[in-house]
C-alpha positions in Angstrom: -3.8 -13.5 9.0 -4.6 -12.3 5.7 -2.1 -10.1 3.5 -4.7 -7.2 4.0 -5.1 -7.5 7.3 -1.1 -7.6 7.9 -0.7 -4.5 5.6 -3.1 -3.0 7.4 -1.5 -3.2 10.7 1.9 -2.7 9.6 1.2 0.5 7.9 -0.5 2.4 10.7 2.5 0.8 13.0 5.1 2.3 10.5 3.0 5.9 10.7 2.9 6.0 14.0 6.8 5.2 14.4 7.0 7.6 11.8 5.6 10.3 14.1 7.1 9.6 16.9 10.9 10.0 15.5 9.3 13.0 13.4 8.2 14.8 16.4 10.3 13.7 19.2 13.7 15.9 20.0 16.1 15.2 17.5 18.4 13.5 19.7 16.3 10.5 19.9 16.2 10.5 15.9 17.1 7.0 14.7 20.5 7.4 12.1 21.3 5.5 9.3 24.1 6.0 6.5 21.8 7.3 4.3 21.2 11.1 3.5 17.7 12.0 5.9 15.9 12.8 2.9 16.5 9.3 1.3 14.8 7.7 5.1 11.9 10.5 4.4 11.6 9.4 0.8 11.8 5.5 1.5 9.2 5.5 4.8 6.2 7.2 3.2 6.8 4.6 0.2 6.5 1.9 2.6 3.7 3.8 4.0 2.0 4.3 0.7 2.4 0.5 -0.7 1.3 -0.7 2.9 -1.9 1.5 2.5 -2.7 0.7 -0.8 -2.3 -3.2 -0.3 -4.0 -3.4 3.3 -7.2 -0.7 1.7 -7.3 -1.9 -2.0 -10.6 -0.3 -2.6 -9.8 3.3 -1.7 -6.2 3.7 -3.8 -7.2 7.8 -3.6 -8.1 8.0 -0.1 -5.0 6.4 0.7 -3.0 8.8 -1.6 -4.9 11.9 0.3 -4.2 9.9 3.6 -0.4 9.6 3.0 -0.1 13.1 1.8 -2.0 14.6 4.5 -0.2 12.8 6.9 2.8 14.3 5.3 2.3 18.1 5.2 0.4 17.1 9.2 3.7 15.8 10.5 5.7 18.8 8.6 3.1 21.6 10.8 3.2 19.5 13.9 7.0 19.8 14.1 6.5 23.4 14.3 4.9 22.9 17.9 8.1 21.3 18.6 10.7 23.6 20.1 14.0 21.9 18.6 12.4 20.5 15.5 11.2 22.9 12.4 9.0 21.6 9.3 10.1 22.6 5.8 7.7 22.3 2.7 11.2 20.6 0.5 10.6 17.7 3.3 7.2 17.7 3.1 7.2 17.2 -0.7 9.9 14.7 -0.5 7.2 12.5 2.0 4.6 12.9 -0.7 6.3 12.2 -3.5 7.4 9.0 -1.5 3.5 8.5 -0.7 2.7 8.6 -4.6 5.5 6.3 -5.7 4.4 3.8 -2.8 1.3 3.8 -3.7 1.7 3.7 -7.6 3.9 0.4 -7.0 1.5 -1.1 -4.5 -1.7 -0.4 -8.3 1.2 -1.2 -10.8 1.7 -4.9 -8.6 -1.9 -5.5 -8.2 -2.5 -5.0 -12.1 0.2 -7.1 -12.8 -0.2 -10.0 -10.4 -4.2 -9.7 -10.7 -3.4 -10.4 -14.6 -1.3 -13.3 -13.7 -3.7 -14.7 -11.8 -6.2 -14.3 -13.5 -4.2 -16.0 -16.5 -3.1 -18.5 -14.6 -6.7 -19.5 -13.3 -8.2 -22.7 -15.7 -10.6 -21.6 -18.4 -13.7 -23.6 -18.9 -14.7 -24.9 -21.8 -17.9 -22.3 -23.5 -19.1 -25.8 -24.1 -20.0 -27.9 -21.0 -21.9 -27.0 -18.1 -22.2 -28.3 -15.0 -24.8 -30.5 -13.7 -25.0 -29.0 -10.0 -22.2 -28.4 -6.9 -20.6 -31.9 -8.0 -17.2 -31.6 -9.2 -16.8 -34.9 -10.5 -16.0 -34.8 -13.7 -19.0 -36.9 -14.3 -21.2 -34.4 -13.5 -20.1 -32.2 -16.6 -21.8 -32.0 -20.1 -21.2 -31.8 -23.7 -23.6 -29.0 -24.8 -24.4 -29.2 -28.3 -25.2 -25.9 -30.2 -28.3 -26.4 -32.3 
């Protein structure tokens, strides 16, 4: 399974857990140690690096995705009778969403540079003969 196709099914896993603890009572609300705005804050950058690294030819749909989903969850708990949306948690999602989703660009740059330097250059002066890849089958060119 490719890393695309893993971060592609991971992140629409994580957003529909996501949902489900945003929408069901608050009783069944998984608890951690940390403050809930820091599990608000650290999900949507999950969500947002997932996105971004299983869809990395639509970086801006996935930022309009993560903070749509956002501000959806926050009006959808309002249908909820014992769970409320607030705009401050709403941001907090986004702003999660946008950091995720800078990390996931900021480590494609930087890893596609790597590679990219790490690939062997060939030399401006040979050429290849055909789909041998002998070296035999390569070619001092001489500039005349």
């Amino acid at each position: 399974m490719s890393l695309r196709l893993l971060s592609r099914r991971l992140a629409w896993l994580l957003v529909l857990a996501v949902a489900v603890f945003t929408l069901a009572p608050i009783e069944l609300r998984p608890v951690t140690a940390a403050p809930a705005v820091w599990e608000r804050f650290a999900a949507f950058v999950v969500i947002g690096v997932l996105f971004c690294l299983g869809y990395p030819h639509h970086q801006w749909r996935m930022v309009g995705l993560a903070i749509g989903l956002a501000g959806l969850l926050e009006v959808l708990q309002h249908m909820s009778p014992n769970r409320h949306g607030r705009l401050p948690d709403g941001l907090v999602k986004a702003a999660g969403a946008l950091l995720g989703v800078g990390l996931a660009v900021a480590a494609e740059r930087i890893f596609g540079r790597l590679r990219a330097n790490s690939r062997p250059r060939s030399d401006p002066h040979t050429t290849s003969l055909g789909p041998q890849s002998e070296p035999l089958a390569r070619v001092r060119v001489r500039n005349s």
